[in-house]
N, C-alpha and C positions, 0 to 999 in steps of 0.2 A: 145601393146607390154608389157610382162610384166614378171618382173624383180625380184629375190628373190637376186642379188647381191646388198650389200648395205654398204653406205661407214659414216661413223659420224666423223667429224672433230671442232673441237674448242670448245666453249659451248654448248651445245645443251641440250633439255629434253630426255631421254632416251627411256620414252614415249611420243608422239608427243598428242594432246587435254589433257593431263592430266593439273595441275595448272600454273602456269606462272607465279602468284604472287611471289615475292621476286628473280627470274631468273633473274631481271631487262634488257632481252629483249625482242622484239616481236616478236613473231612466225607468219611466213607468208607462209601461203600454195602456194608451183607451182606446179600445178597437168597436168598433160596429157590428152586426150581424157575424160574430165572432172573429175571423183573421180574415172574413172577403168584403168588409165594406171599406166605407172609409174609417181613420188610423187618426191617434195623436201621440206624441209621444214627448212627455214630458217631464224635464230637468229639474228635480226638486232636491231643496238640503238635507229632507231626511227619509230616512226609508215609509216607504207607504202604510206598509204591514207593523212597524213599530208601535201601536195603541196600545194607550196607559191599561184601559180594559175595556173591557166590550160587553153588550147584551147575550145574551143566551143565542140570539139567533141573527146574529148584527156579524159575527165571523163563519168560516167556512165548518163544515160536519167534518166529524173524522167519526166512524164507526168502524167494529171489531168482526169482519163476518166470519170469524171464525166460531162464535156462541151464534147465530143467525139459528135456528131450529123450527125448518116450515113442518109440519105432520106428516109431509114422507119421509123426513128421519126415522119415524119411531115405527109406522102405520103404513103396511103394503098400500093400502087405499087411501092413504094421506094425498096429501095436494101442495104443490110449492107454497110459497109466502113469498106475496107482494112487499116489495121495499117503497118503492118511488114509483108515483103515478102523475101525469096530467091526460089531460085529451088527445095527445099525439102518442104517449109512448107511456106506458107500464115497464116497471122492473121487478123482477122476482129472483127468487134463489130456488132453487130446488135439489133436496139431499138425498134424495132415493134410493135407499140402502135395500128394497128387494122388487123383484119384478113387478109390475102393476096387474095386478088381477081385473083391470079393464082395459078398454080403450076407451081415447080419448080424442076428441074432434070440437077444433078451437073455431067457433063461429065468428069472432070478434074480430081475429087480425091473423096476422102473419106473425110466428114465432120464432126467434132466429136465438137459437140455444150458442151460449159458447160454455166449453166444457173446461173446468179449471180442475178437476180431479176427479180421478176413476175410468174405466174402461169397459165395455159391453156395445150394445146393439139397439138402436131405434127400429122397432118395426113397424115398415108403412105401408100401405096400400099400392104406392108406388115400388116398393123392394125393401130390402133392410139395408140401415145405414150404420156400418159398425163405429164406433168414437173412441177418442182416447184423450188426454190433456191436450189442447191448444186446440181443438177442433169450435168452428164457427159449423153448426146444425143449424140450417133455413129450413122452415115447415109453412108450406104457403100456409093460407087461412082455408078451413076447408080439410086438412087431411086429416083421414083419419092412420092414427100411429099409436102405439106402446113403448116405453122402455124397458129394456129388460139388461139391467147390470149384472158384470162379470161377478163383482163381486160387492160389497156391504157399506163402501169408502167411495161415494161420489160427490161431486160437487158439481152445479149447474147454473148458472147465471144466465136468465132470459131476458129478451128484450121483445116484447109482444106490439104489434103498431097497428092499428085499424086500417091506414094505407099499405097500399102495396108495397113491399120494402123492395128495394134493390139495389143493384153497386152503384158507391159513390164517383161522379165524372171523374175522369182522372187526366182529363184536360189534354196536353198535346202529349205527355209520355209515351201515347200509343197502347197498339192492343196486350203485350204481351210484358207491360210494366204496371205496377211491381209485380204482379202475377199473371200468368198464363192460364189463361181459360182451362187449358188443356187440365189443371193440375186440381182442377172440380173432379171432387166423388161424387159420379148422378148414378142413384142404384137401380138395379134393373128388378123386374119382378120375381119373389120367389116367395111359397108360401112359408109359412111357420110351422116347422114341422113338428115340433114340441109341444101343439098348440095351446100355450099360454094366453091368459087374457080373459079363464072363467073366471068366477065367481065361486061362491062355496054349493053354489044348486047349479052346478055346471052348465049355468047360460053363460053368453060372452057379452059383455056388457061395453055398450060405445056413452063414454059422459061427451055430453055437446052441451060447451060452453057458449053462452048467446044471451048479451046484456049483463055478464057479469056473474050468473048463475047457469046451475049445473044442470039437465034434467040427462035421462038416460034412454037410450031403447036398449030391446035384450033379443039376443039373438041364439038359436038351437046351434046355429055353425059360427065359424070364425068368420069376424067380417073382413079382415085381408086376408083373403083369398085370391089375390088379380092374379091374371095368367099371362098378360099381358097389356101393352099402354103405347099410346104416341101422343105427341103434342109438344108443345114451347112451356109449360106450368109442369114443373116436378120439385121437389126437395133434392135439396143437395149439401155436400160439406167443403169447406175447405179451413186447412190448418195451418196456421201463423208462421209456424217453421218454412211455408213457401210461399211467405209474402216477402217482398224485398222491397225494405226500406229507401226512400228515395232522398239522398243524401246531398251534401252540398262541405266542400273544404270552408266555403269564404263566408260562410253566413248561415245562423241557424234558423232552419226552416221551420215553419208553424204548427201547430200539430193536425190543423185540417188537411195538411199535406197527406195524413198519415189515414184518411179516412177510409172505409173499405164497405159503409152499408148507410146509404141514407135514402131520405123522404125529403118532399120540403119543408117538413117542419125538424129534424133532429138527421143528426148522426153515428154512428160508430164506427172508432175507429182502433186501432192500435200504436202505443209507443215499442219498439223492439229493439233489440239489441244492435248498435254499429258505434261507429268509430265516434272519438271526438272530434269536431271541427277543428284543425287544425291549422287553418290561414292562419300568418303574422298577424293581423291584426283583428281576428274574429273571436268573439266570445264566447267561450263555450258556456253559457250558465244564462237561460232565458233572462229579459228583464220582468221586473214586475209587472203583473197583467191586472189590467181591471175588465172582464168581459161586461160590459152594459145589456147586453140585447140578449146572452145565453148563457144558460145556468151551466154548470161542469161538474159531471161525476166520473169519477175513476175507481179501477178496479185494480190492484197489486197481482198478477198473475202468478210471477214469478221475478226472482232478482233482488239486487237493491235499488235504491234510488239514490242515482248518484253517486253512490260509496254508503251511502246511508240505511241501515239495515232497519227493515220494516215488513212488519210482518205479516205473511200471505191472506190474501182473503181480506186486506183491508181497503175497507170502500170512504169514498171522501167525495164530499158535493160541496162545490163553493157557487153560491147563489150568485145570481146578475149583481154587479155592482161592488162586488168582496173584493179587495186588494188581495194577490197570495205571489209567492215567490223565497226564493230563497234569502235567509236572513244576510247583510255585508259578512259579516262575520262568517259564514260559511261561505260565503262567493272566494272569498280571500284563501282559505285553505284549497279551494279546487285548483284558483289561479297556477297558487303555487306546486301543489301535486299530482296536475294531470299532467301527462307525458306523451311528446307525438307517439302515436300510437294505441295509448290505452280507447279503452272501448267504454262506452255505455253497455252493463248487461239488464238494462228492467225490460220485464213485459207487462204493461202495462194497458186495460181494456178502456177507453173512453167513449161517455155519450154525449155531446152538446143538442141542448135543445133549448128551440125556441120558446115553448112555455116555461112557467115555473114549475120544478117539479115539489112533490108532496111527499116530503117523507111516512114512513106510516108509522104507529103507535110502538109495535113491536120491535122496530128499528132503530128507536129513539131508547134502549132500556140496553144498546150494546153500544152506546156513546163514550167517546173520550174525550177526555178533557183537556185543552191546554194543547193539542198539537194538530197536525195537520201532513199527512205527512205526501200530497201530491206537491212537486219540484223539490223535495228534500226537507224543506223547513219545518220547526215549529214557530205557528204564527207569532207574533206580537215582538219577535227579535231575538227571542230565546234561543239558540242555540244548542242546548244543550243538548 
């Protein structure tokens, strides 16, 4: 829904992200259908996130994915591990340290891999798609495909959706912002010459995943074999390094600005590396957010946060409704130590969705305690 009736009552900035210093209150964003409904934004005496203590499940998750270990760590035949699940979108990891002696054909959704560490090759029925760090892997629903890593050190962070996934609007910037069509890897056909993907009784085995379970057909030849293809429906990749962030000197833009894959129920997008906002009078340091309508998880790619060193492979979900943002206490030190010029370098993977998501059992045992570390902060005013 969305609203040009607009009401300002008491103190307030007249422009909302502009400075905040000497206002002596804090400005706390309540947005709607995340940053595209309607908006409040609200002048309070004291920081949002400052609570005395909290429930167990009343503040935002901060998990370690670097202990994260699905059974393709250890087990050529192993299987990712689901983190976060609802009815619109499933999240998994997958650490596949050796080639998969099957294939695999996802009945359920569309799988759209982003690859946070390691290097090798997706083989698909459509062609092979080679990866590396930053790469966004689209596998519609339906293909069938193999991984086969260069080497032992991967990491995989999936995003599985039952809808058809595809790019997020990107409104009037036109066709060739932030990225150029042109700069999609769509692979062509070639078979597997190696042909990987038996079994120890040298069938080649396809798992078709369908309601959530596994079953298998087995086959005397390899089942990507195509020799050729046409159509509008293929797998494709594209990597972060050629997405270009869409920036603003006078004011800091939203993070749905940044989005790059959605449905109507969720999205994903990315935070990357660019300048600080620089306007006289613009703030470079978001306000405090309260999303009501959609949950928020983030993934640490690479970088710091902020200036803030935090380490890789950490994932954070802050439920509908969480206060999160940076403590005054650290707003104060960026004021004073960013510099025209200095850069943001995080890269940073996010999902908004409109359900609630579910974290899962095995996800809850690489918890941390006491921080939080998406826009910089540890919650509750902590600093430290």
């Amino acid at each position: 829904m969305r609203s040009w009736i607009h009401h300002s009552r008491g103190k307030v900035l007249r422009q909302a992200e502009t400075t905040r210093a000497g206002l002596g209150l804090f400005e706390d964003m309540f947005t709607r259908q995340g940053f595209e409904g309607r908006d409040a934004h609200l002048y309070r005496r004291h920081e949002p996130t400052a609570w005395k203590r909290a429930d167990r499940d009343a503040q935002p998750y901060d998990f370690n994915g670097q202990v994260v270990e699905p059974t393709d760590l250890a087990h050529a035949d192993g299987l990712p591990l689901r983190l976060f699940h609802n009815d619109d979108v499933s999240v998994w990891v997958s650490r596949r340290s050796a080639d998969m002696p099957y294939s695999v054909r996802n009945a359920d959704g569309d799988e759209l891999y982003f690859v946070h560490d390691g290097t090798g090759t997706f083989y698909t029925e459509f062609g092979p798609i080679p990866y590396e760090p930053g790469d966004y892997v689209l596998l519609p629903k339906g293909t069938t495909y193999r991984v086969r890593p260069a080497g032992p050190v991967n990491y995989f962070l999936i995003f599985e959706s039952p809808e058809e996934l595809g790019f997020a609007d990107i409104g009037t910037h036109g066709r060739r912002a932030p990225f150029d069509p042109d700069l999609l890897f769509v692979p062509s056909p070639a078979l597997d010459e190696l042909g990987d993907g038996r079994n120890e009784d040298g069938e080649y085995p396809v798992r078709i995943k369908s309601r959530g379970e596994y079953t298998s057909l087995y086959y005397e030849f390899d089942p990507i074999d195509v020799e050729g293809r046409k159509g509008v429906l293929f797998p494709f990749k594209l990597n972060i390094r050629d997405y270009r962030p869409i920036m603003s000197d006078r004011i800091h833009l939203m993070p749905s600005a940044y989005a790059v894959f959605a449905t109507p129920d969720f999205m994903v997008g990315n935070l990357l590396p660019r300048p600080y906002e620089s306007g006289e009078d613009t703030e470079k340091i978001p306000a405090y957010h309260r999303n009501v309508d959609y949950d928020e998880f983030t993934f640490l790619h690479n970088g710091t946060v902020m200036g803030l060193d935090v380490a890789k492979a950490s994932i954070s979900l802050v439920p509908r409704g969480r206060h999160h943002g940076f403590p005054e206490q650290y707003q104060e030190v960026l004021r004073k130590s960013v510099k025209p010029g200095d850069h943001l370098d995080y890269e940073i993977i996010f999902l908004d969705t409109l359900q609630p998501l579910t974290p899962s059992r095995e996800l809850f045992d690489t918890q941390r305690q006491g921080e939080h570390f998406f826009e910089g902060g540890r919650e509750g005013g902590d600093a430290r």
